[in-house]
Kinemage of the C-alpha trace (Angstrom):
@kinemage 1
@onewidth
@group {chain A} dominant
@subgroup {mainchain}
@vectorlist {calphas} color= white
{ca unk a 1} P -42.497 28.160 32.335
{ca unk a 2} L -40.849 27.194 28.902
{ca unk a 3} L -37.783 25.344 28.157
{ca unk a 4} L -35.940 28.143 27.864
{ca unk a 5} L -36.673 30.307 31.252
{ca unk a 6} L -35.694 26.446 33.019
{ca unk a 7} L -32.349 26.333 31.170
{ca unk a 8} L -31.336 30.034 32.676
{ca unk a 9} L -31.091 28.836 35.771
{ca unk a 10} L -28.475 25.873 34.610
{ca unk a 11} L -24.633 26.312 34.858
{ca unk a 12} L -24.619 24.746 31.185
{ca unk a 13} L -21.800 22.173 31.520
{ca unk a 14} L -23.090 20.916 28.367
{ca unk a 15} L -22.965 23.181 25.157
{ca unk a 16} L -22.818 26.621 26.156
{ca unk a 17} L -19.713 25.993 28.889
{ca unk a 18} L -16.479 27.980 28.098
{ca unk a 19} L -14.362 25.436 29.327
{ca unk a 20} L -15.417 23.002 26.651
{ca unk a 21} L -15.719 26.057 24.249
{ca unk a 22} L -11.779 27.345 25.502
{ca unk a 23} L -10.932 23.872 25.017
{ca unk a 24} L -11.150 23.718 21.029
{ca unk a 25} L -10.493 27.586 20.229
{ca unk a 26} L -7.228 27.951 22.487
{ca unk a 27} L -5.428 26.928 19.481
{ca unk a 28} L -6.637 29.518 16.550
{ca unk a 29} L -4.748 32.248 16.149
{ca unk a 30} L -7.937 34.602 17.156
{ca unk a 31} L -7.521 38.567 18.108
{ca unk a 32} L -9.013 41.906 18.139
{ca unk a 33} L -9.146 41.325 13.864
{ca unk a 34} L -10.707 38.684 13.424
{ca unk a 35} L -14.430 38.186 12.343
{ca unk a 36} L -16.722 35.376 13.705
{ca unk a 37} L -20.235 34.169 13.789
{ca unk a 38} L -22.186 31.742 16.044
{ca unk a 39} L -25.069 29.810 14.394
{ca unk a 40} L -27.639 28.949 16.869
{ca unk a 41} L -26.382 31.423 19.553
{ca unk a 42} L -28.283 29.970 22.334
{ca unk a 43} L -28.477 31.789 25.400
{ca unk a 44} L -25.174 33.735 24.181
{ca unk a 45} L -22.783 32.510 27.113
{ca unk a 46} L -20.455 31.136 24.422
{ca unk a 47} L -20.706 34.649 22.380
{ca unk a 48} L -19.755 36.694 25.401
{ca unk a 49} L -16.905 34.957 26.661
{ca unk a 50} L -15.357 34.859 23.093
{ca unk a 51} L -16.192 38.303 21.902
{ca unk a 52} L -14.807 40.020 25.479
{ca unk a 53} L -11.542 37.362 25.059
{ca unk a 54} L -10.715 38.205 21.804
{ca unk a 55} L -11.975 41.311 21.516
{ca unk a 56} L -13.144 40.572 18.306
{ca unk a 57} L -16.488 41.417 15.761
{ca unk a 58} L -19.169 38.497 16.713
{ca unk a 59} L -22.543 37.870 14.301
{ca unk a 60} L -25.396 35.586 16.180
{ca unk a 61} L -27.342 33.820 13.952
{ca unk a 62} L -30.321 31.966 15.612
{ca unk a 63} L -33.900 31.238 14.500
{ca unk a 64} L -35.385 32.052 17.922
{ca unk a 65} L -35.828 35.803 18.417
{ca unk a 66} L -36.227 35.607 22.051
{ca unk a 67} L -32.712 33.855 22.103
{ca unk a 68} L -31.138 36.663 20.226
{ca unk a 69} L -32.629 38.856 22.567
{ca unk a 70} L -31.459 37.133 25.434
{ca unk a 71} L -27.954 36.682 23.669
{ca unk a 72} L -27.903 40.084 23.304
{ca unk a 73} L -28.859 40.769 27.525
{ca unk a 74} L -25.989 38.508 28.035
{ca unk a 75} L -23.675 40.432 26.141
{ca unk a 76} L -24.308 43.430 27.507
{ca unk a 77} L -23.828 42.270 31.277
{ca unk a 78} L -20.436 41.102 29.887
{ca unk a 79} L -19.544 44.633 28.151
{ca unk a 80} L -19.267 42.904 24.704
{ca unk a 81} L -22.529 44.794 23.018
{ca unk a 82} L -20.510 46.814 21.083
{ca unk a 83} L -19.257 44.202 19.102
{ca unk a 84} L -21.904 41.881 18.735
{ca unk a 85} L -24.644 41.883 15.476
{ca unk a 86} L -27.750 39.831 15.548
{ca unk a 87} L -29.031 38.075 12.609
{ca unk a 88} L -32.253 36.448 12.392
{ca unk a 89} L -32.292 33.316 10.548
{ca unk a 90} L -35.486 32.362 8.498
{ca unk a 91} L -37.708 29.871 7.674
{ca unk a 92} L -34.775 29.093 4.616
{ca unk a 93} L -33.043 27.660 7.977
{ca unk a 94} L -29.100 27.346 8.777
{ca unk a 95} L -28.052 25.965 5.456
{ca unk a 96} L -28.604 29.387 3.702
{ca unk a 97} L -27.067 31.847 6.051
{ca unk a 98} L -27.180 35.444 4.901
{ca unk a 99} L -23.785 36.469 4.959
{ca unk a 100} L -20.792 37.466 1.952
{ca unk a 101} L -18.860 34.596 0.916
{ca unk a 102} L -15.193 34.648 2.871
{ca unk a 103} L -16.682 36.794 5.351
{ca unk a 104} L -15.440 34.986 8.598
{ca unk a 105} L -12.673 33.747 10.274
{ca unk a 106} L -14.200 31.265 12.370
{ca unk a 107} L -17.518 29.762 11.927
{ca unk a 108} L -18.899 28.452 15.347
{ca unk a 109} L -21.670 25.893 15.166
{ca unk a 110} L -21.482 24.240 18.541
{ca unk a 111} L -25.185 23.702 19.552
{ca unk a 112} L -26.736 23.231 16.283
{ca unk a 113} L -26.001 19.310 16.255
{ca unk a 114} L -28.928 18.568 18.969
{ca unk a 115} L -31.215 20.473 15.933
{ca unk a 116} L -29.799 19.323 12.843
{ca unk a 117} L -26.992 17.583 11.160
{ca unk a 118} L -24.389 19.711 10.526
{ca unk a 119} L -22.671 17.392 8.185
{ca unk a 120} L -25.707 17.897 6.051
{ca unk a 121} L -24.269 21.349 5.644
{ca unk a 122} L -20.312 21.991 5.812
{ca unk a 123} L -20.140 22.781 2.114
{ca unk a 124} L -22.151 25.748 2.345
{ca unk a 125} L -20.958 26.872 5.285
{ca unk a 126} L -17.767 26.654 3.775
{ca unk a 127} L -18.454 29.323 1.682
{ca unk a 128} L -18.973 32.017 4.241
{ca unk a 129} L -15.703 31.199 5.715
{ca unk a 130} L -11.848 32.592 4.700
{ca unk a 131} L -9.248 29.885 3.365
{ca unk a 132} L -7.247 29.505 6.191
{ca unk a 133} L -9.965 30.290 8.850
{ca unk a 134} L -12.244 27.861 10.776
{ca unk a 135} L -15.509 25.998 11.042
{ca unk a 136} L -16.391 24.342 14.196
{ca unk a 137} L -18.917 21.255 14.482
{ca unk a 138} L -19.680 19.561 17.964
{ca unk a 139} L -21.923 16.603 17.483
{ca unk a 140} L -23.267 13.986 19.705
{ca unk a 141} L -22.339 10.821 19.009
{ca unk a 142} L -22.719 6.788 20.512
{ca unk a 143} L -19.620 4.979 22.104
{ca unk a 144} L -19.955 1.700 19.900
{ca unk a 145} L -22.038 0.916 16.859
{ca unk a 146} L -23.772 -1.861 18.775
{ca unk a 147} L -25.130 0.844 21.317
{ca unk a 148} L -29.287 -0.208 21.861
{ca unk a 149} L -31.341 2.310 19.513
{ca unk a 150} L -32.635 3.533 23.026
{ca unk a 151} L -29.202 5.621 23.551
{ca unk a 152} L -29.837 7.269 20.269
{ca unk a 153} L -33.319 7.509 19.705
{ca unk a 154} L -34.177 11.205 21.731
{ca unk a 155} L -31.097 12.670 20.154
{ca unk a 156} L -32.480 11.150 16.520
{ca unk a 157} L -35.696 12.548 16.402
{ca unk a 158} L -34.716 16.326 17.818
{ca unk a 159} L -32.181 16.530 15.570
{ca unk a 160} L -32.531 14.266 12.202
{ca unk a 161} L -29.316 13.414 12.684
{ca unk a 162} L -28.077 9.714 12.957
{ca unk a 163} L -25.389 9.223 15.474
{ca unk a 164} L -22.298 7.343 14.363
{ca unk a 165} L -18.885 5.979 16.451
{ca unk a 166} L -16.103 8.513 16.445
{ca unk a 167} L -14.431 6.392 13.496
{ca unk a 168} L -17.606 7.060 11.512
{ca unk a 169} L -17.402 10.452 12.112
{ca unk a 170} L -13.650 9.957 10.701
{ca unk a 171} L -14.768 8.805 7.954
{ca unk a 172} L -17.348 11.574 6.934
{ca unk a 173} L -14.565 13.943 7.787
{ca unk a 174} L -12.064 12.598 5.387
{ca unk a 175} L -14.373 12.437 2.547
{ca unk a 176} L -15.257 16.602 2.677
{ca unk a 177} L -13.855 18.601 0.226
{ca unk a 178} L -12.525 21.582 1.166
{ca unk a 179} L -12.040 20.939 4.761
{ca unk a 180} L -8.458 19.681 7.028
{ca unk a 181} L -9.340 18.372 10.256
{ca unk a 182} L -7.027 20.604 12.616
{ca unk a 183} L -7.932 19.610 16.211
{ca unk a 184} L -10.646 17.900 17.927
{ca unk a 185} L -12.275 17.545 21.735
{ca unk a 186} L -14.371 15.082 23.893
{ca unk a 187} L -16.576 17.126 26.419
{ca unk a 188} L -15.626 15.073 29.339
{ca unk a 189} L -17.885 12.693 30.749
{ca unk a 190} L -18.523 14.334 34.484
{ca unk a 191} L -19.704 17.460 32.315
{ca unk a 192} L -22.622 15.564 31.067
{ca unk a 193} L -23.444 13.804 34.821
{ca unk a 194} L -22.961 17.154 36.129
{ca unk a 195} L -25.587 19.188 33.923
{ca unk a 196} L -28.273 16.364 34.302
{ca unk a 197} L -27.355 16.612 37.972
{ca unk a 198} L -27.695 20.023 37.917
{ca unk a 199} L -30.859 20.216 35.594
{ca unk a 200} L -32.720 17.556 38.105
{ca unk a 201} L -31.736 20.018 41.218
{ca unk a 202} L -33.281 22.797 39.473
{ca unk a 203} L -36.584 21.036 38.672
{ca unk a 204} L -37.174 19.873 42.139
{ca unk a 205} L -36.621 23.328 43.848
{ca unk a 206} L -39.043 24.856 40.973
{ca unk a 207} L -41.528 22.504 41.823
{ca unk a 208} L -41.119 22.506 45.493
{ca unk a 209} L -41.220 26.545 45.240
{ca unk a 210} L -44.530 26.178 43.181
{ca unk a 211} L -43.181 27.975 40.327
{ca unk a 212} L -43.726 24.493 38.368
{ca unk a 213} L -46.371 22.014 38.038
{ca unk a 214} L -45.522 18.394 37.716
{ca unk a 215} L -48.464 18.561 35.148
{ca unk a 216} L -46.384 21.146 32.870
{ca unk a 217} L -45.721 20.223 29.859
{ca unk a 218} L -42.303 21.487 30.168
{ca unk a 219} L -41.651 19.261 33.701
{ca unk a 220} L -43.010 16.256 31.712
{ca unk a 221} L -40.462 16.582 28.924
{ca unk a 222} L -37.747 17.293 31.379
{ca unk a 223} L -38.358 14.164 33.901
{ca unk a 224} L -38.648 11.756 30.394
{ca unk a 225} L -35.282 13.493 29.256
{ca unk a 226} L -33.549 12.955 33.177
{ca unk a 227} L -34.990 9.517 32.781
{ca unk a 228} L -33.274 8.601 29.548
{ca unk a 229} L -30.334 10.008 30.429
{ca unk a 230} L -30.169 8.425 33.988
{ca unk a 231} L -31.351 4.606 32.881
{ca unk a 232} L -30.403 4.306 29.657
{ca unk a 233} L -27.786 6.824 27.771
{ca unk a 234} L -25.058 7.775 30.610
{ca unk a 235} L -21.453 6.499 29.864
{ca unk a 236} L -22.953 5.707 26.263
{ca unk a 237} L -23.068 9.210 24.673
{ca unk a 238} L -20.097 11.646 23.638
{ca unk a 239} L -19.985 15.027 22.324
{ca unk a 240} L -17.057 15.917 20.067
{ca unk a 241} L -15.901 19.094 18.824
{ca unk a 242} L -14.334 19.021 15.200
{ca unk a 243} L -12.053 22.078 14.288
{ca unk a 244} L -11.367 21.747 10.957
{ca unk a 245} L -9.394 24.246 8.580
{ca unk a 246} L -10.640 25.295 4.931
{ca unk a 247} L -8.349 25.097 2.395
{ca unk a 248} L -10.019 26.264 -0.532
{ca unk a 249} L -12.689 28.426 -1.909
{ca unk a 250} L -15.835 26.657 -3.394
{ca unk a 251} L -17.072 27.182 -6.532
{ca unk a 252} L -17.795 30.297 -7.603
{ca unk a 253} L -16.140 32.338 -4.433
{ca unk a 254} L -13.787 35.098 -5.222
């Protein structure tokens, strides 16, 4: 069994739950007009729910085809197929999306940040997006800056991105061109406890049911991740959503 066929059977309380999602978009003015894309659709639980409550034109953008695919399953249990589009993003990666300039009014990146650092990125994104519309960010982050490198480390090496203090983040925001931070979220603590509850339920009952090996690769990884979690990163970790405005073109944009 892969990562991915383990993290069906999950509730996803972290990315990917439309609480925390509903949380940052209830305040954009969103409807049946507007245009949005998703980079790094994931399983496509976020795409649904926004696509079937807004009623709106939705483009996935994810490097996995069997995520697209299974995006694309999810949207059709929900009744939203009709207005989804799949894009398949190459080995160029997420910084050189293939999309018009000004061609969205909300840019949704909120699982990307456990792959890559979206920071790294917001002025090309920025292209692809409306003045006046939206980009969303949700990045990890560490409660102090004299967290152990421990609480960081995992998150690090997945991603490439170093975690900073809320303040830090702040101060990256502030310095983007381009870009007004409009509103921001904290996905609340018990949502993190919960999932890592949830995701160490689910590996017992595979393994008790034989459907998992404690010898798979994929149990190994899982037990080290419930580990760090469990001993050394809970209470010490946040994940913050960023909903910031553009309010300009870049160069070159018509």
């Amino acid at each position: 069994m892969d990562t991915l066929s383990l993290y069906r059977n999950l509730s996803q309380r972290n990315p990917g739950s439309v609480v925390f999602t509903s949380s940052y978009l209830t305040p954009l003015p969103l409807d049946r007009t507007s245009v949005i894309a998703e980079l790094g659709c994931g399983l496509g639980g976020r795409a649904t729910w926004v696509t079937r409550s807004r009623c709106c034109e939705t483009h996935l953008y994810d490097q996995d085809t069997s995520l697209l695919d299974a995006a694309f399953m999810r949207a059709e249990e929900g009744g939203a197929e009709q207005l989804i589009h799949l894009h398949h993003v190459g080995e160029e990666g997420y910084g050189q999306v293939k999309a018009e300039p000004n061609s969205f009014d909300l840019l949704m990146t909120e699982g990307l940040a456990f792959n890559l650092d979206p920071f790294e990125h917001l002025q090309t994104w920025r292209a692809l997006v409306k003045v006046g519309g939206t980009v969303v960010i949700v990045v990890p982050g560490i409660s102090h800056s004299e967290v152990s490198s421990e609480v960081a480390g995992p998150l690090t090496q997945r991603s490439g991105m170093t975690l900073g203090t809320l303040d830090q983040y702040h101060e990256k925001i502030s310095a983007l061109s381009g870009y007004k931070l409009f509103h921001q979220v904290t996905l609340a603590q018990y949502s993190w406890d919960e999932h890592y509850q949830d995701l160490g339920r689910c590996l017992k009952g595979l393994i008790k049911s034989g459907d998992l090996s404690t010898e798979d690769e994929t149990v190994i990884n899982t037990q080290r991740e419930l580990t760090w979690y469990r001993q050394v990163a809970r209470g010490q970790l946040f994940l913050q959503a960023f909903v910031l405005t553009v309010t300009e073109l870049t160069e070159g944009s018509s």
